[in-house]
N, C-alpha and C positions, 0 to 999 in steps of 0.2 A: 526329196520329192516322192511322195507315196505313188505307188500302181495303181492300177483299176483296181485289180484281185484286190488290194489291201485296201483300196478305198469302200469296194465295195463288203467287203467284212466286217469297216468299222462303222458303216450304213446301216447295216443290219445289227451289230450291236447296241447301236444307238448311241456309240461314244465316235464323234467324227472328231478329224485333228481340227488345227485353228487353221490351215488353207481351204478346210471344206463350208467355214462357215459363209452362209449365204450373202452373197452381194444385194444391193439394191434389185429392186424387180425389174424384169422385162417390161417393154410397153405394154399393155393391157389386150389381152386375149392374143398376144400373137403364138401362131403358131409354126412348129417344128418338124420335119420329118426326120426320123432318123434311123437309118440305113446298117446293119450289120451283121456277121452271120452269127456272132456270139451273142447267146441269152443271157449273158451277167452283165456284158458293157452294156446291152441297151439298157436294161433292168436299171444298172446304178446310173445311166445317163437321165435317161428320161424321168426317176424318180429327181434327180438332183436339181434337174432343169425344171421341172415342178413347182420344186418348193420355190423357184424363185418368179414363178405365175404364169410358164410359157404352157400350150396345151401340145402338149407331144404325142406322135404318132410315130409307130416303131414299127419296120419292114428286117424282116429277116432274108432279102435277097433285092436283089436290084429289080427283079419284075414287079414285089409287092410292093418297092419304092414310088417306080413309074408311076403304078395305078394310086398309089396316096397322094403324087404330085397332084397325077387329073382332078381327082377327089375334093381334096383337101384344097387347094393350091396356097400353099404356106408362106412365111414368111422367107424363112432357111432351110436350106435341107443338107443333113451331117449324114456325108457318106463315106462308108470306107473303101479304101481300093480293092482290095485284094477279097473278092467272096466267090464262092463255089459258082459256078453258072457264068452270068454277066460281070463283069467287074465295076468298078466304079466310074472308070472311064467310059466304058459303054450307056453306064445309064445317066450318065452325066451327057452324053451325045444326043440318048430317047429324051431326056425333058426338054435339051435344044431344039429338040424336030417340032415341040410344042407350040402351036402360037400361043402368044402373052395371055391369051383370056384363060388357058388351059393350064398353068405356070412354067411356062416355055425360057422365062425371062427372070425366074426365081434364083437368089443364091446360093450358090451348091459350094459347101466347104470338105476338102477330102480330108478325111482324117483314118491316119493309116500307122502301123506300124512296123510295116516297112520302112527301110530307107530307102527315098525314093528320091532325085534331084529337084530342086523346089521349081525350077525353070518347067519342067517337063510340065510339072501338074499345072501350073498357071499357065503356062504356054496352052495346055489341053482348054484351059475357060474356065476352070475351079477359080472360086477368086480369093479365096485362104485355101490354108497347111495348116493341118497341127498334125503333130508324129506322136504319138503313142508311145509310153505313157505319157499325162499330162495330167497337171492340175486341174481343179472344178474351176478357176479362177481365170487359168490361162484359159480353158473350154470360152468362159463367160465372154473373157476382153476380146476373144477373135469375133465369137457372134456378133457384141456388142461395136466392136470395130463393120462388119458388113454391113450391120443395118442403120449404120450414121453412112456410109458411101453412095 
């Protein structure tokens, strides 16, 4: 199973392995937010999540998340737990305080790599986990799993 770091090196090469190849597309124009404090995972996420048609928005802290939710009000929103400031669980709390018109009611999937107990974060109202590292593949079937629920 490749890392991010290596996923995203062989991005930039232009030689991806055969788990990076692209799935089937997204429904048509949905859109993505997505939440982290590292510039390479958003980079290879939202580049990846692209090519398969979703329009991503990328927040380097949980405040610039919030205000992308107001904005934006997206389809899913990939946040990670553990970032300098607010954490995931706190801004996963701000888009709750949200009413539905504002994406109060949006799904929020944490994705962390920490180990964290999978109880806790569903329990919190995240309604997926993915742990870090992970395939482009597995990224794809959790989104795609949320947005059939």
């Amino acid at each position: 199973m490749p890392s991010v770091g290596a996923g995203y090196a062989e991005l930039q090469s232009g030689s991806l392995p055969l788990d990076m190849a692209v799935p089937p597309p997204f429904p048509e124009n949905i859109k993505i937010v997505l939440v982290d404090d590292r510039p390479d995972f958003r980079l290879l996420i939202a580049q990846y999540l692209a090519r398969r048609g979703a329009r991503v928005f990328t927040a380097k802290n949980a405040i610039e998340g919030l205000q992308l939710v107001r904005e934006i009000r997206p389809e899913v929103v990939l946040s990670d737990i553990n970032m300098p400031g607010r954490s995931g669980f706190e801004l996963l709390a701000d888009i709750r305080s949200l009413d539905r018109e504002n994406g109060g009611r949006v799904p929020v999937i944490a994705v962390t790599a920490y180990r964290q107990e999978y109880d806790v974060i569903i329990g919190a109202g995240f309604q997926a986990y993915l742990r870090k590292p992970f395939t482009p593949n597995q990224l794809v079937a959790i989104i795609d799993s949320v947005l059939e629920s």
